[in-house]
C-alpha positions as CSV (number, residue, x, y, z in Angstrom):
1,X,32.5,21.1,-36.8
2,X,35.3,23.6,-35.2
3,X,32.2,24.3,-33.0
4,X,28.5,24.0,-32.3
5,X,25.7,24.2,-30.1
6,X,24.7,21.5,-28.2
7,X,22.4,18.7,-30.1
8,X,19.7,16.7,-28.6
9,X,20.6,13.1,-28.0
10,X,17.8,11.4,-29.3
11,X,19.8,9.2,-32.1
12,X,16.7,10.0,-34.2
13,X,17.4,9.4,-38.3
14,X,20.5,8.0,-37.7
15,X,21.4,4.0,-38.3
16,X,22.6,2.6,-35.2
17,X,25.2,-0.1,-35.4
18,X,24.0,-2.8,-38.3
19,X,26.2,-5.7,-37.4
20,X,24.5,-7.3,-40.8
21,X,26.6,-5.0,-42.8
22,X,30.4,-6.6,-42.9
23,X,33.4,-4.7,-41.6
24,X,35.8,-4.3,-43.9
25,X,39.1,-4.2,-43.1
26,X,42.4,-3.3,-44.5
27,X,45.6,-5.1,-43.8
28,X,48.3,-2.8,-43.0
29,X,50.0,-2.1,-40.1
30,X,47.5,0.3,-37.7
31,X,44.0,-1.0,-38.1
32,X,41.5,0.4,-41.2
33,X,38.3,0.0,-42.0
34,X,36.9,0.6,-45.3
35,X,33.7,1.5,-46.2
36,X,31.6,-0.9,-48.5
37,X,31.1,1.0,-51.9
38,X,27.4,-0.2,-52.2
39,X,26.9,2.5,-49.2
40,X,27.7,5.3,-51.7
41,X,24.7,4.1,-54.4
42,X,22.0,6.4,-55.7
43,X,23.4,9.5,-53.1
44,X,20.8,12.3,-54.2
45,X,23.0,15.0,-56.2
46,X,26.3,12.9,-56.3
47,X,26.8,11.3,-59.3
48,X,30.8,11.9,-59.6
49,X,33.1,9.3,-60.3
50,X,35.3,8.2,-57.5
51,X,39.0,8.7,-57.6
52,X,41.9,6.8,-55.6
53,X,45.4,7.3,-54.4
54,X,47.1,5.2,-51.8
55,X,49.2,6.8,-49.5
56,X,52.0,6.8,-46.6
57,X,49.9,6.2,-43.7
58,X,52.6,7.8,-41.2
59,X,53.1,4.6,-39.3
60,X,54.7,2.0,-41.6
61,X,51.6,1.1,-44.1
62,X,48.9,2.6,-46.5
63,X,45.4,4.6,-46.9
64,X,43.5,4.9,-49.8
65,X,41.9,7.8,-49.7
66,X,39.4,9.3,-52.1
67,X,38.7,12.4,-54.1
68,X,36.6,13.8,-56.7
69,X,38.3,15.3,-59.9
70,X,35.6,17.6,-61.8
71,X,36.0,19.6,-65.1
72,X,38.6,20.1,-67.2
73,X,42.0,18.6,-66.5
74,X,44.0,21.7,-67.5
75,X,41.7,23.8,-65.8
76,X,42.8,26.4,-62.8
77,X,42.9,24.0,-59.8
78,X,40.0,24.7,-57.2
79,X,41.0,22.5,-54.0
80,X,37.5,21.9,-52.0
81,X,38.1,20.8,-48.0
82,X,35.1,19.8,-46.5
83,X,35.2,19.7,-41.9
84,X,33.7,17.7,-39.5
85,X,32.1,15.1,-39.6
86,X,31.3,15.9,-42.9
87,X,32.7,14.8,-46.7
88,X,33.1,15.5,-50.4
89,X,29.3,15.0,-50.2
90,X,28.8,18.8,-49.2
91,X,30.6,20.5,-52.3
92,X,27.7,18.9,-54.6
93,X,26.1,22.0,-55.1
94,X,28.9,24.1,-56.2
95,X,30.9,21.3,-58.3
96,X,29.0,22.0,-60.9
97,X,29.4,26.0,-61.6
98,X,32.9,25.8,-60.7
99,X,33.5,22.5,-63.7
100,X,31.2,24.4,-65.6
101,X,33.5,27.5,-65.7
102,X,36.2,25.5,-66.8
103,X,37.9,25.3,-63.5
104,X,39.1,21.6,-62.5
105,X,38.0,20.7,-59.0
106,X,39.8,18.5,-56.6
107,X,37.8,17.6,-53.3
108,X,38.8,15.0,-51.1
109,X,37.7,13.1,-48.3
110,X,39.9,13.5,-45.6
111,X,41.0,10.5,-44.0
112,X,38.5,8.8,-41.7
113,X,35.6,10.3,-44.1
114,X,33.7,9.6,-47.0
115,X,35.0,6.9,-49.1
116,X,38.5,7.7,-47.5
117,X,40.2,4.8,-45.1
118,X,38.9,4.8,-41.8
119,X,41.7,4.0,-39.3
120,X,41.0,2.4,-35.8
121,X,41.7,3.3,-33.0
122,X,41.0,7.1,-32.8
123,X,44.5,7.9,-31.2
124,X,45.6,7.4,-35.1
125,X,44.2,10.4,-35.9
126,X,46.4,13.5,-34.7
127,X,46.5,17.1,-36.2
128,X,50.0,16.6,-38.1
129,X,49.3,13.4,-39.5
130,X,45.9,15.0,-41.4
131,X,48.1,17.8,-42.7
132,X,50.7,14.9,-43.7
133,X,48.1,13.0,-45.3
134,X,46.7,15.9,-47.5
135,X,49.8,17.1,-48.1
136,X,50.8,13.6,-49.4
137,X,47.7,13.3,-51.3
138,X,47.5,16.4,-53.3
139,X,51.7,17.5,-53.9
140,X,53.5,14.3,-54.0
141,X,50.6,12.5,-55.6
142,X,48.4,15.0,-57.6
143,X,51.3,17.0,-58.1
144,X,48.9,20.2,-57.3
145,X,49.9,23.5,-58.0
146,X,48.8,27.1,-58.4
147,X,46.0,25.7,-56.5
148,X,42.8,28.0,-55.2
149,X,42.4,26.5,-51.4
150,X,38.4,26.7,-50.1
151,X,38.7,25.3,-46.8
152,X,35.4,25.3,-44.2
153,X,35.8,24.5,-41.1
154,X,38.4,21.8,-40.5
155,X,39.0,22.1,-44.3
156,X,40.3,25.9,-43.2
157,X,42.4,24.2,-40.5
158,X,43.6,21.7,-42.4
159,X,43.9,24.0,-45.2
160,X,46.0,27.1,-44.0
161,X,48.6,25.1,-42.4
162,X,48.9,23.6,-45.8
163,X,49.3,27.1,-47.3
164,X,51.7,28.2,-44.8
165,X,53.9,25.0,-45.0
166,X,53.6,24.8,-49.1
167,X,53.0,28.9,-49.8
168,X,54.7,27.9,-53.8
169,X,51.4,25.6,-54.2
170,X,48.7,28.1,-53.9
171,X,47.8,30.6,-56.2
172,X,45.0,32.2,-53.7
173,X,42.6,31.2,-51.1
174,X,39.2,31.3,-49.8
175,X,38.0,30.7,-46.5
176,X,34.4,30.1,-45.1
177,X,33.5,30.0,-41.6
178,X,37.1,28.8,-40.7
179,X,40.2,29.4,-38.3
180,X,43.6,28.4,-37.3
181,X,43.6,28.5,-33.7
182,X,46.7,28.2,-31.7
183,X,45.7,27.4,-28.4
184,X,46.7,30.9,-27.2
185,X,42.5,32.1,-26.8
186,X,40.0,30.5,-25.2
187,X,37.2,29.1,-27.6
188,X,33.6,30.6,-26.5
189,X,31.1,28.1,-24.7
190,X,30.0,27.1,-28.0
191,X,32.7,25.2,-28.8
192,X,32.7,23.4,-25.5
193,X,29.2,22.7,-25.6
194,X,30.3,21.1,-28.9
195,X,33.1,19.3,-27.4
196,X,31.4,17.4,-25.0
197,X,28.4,16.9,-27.0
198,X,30.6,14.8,-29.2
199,X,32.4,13.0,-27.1
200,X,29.4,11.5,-25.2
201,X,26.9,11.1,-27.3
202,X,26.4,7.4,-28.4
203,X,26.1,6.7,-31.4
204,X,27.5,10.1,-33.3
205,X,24.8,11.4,-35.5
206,X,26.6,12.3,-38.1
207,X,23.7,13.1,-40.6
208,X,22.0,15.0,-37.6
209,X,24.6,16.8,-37.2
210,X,25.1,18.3,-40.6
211,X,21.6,19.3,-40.7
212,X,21.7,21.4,-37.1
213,X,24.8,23.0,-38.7
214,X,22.9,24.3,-41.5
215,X,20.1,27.0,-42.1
216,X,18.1,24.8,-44.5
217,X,16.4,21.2,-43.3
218,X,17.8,18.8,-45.0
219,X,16.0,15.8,-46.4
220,X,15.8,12.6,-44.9
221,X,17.8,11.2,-47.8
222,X,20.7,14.0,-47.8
223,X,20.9,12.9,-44.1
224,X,20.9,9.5,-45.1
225,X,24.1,10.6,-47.3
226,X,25.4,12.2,-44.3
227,X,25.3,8.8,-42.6
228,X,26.8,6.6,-45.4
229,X,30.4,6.5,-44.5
230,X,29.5,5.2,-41.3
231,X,27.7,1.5,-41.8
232,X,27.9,1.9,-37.4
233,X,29.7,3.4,-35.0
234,X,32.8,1.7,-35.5
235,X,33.6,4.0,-38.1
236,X,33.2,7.3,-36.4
237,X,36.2,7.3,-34.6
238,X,38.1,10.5,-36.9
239,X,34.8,12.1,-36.5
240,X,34.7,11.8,-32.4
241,X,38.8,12.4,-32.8
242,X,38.6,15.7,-34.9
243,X,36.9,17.7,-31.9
244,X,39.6,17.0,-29.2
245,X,42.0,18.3,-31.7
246,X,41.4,21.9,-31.5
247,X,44.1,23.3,-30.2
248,X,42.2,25.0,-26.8
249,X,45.9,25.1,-24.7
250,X,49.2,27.2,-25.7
251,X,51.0,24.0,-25.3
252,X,48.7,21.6,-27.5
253,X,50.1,19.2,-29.7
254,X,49.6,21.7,-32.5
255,X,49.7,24.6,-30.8
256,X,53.1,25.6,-32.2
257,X,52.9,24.1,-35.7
258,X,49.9,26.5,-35.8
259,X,51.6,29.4,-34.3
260,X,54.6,28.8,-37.2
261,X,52.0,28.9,-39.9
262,X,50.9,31.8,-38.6
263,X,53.9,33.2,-38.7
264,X,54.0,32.4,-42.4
265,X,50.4,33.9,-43.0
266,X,51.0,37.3,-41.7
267,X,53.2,37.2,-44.9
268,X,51.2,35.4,-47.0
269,X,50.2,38.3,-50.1
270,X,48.7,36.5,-52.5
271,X,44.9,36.8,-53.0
272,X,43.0,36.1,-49.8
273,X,39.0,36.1,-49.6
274,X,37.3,35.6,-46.5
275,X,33.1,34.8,-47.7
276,X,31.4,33.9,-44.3
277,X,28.4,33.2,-44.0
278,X,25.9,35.1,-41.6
279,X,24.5,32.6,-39.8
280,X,27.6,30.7,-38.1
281,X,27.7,31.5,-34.9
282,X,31.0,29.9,-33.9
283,X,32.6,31.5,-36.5
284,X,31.5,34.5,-36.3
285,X,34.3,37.6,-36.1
286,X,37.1,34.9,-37.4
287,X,36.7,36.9,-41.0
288,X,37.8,40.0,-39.7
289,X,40.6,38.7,-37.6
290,X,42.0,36.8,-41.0
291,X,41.3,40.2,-42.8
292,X,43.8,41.9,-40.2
293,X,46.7,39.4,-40.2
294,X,46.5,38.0,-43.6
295,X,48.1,40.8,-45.9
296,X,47.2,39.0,-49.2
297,X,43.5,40.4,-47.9
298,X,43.9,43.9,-47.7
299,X,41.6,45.9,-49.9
300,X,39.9,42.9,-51.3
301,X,35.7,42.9,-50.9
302,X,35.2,40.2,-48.8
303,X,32.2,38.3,-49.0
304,X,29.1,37.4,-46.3
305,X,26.7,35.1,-47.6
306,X,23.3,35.6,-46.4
307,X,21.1,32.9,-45.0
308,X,23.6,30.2,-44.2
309,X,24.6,28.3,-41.7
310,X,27.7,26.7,-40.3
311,X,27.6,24.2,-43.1
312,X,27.0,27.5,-46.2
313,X,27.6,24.8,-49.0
314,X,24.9,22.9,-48.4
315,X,22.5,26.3,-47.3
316,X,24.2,28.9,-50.2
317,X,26.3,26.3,-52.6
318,X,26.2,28.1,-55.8
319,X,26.3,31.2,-54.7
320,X,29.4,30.9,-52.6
321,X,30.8,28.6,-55.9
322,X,29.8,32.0,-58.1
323,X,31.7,34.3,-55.5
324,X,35.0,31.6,-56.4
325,X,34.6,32.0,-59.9
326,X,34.5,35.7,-59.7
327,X,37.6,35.4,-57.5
328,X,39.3,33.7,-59.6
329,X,38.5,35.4,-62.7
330,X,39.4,38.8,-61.2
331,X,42.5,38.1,-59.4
């Protein structure tokens, strides 16, 4: 998550390290694990077939990283970015509506998630080479275009530099509970509580997690899907990287890539729907603030989604699917 409050540390539900379960690793020049696919069996809700693409790692080799492609191939492209520590797993409520109205959906795991390559250490991980490796996945790979972006959380970060760095792609956009920070304003103590919350707690709970992000309890099984990517915590190491990533500083790493997006943005005006949900309170007030810069937002009805949580597509999936349908059909 961008944010959160802080968790207990009791590791309850979630698998510690199983050093029964082999490590598998990829041979290419930074270190990758890979996650064994008999993880991903019988998932409650999540019977999509997997898709592959290897890609320029950034440092001299490859990742394979995954993605789910839904409904019809010449259907209007709906690009689905899940956040932290999350994965493709979280859009399996709204896949369905959105396929079923003839749009094609594209959702990836980002790297170091889901079914996605897994580099080691976390120092691989940095805020350009995510945008490089989603960049590299969906144009020079997937060829993507007149694409409708719904970015959450990281997805949003991940997402909007994306739009701002590749405007041609998108056709419109949707964000939920999601920013691009710049470094230049302090996050509130949530975030904080968050940031050293993750960074201490051993192992990372991923499944936990997920489930104190959302309105809803989630079964012991969806938490269990939460988990999978993660045989131990070997494999967290994006998740425990994404936090310290946040640009919190003016002069961040990404502090000024952001600030040129931005930049970008307050130009950006093509269709732009914010559809938060009420019950985020990290997010909460970054709708309005992406309502006032974005101009492609102006006079649209932007959305708040009753009864959800941080995580809304697992608390309020189809109905924030339905609100992209409608978005797309009226704009």
């Amino acid at each position: 998550m961008v944010g959160t409050a802080v968790l207990s540390d009791d590791g309850t539900g979630h698998p510690g390290p199983d050093r029964s379960i082999p490590r598998q690793k990829v041979a290419t020049t930074m270190e990758v694990l890979r996650t064994p696919d008999d993880r991903f069996e019988a998932l409650p809700g999540f019977a999509f077939e997997p898709h592959y693409t290897v890609i320029n790692d950034q440092d001299g080799g490859t990742l394979r990283v995954h993605h789910l492609d839904e409904g019809p191939a010449d259907g209007p492209v709906v690009l689905l970015l899940h956040g932290e520590p999350s994965w493709s797993y979280l859009y399996r409520h709204m896949i369905p509506v959105l396929a079923g109205n003839g749009l094609r959906v594209i959702a990836p795991d980002l790297v170091g998630f889901g079914r996605s390559d897994k580099p080691t250490p976390r120092t691989e991980y940095t805020f350009a080479r995510h945008v490089e490796w989603m960049r590299s996945l969906l144009f020079d790979h997937l060829e993507l275009t007149e694409v409708t972006l719904v970015g959450q959380d990281w997805g949003g970060l991940i997402g909007l530099r994306l739009v701002a760095e590749h405007p041609d792609r998108f056709a419109r956009v949707i964000a939920a509970n999601t920013y691009l920070p710049t470094g230049d304003a302090v996050p509130g103590e949530a975030f904080f509580a968050w940031l050293t919350f993750s960074q201490e707690v051993d192992p990372f709970p991923t499944g936990i997690i997920v489930n104190a992000g959302c309105t809803t309890d989630l079964a012991p099984e969806v938490i269990a899907a939460y988990d999978a990517p993660f045989p131990d915590d070997t494999y967290c190491e994006g998740a425990r990287q994404f936090p310290t990533l946040v640009p919190i500083s003016p002069d961040d790493p990404a502090a000024a890539a952001n600030r040129a997006a931005w930049e970008v943005l307050a130009g950006f005006d093509k269709p732009f729907l914010t559809a938060f949900s009420d019950g985020d309170p990290i997010t909460a007030g970054s709708d309005a603030a992406l309502q006032a810069r974005i101009p492609g937002a102006a006079g649209r009805h932007h959305t708040t989604i009753t009864g959800g949580g941080h995580f809304l597509q697992e608390d309020r999936g189809p109905e924030l699917a339905q609100v992209v349908v409608d978005f797309i059909r009226t704009t």
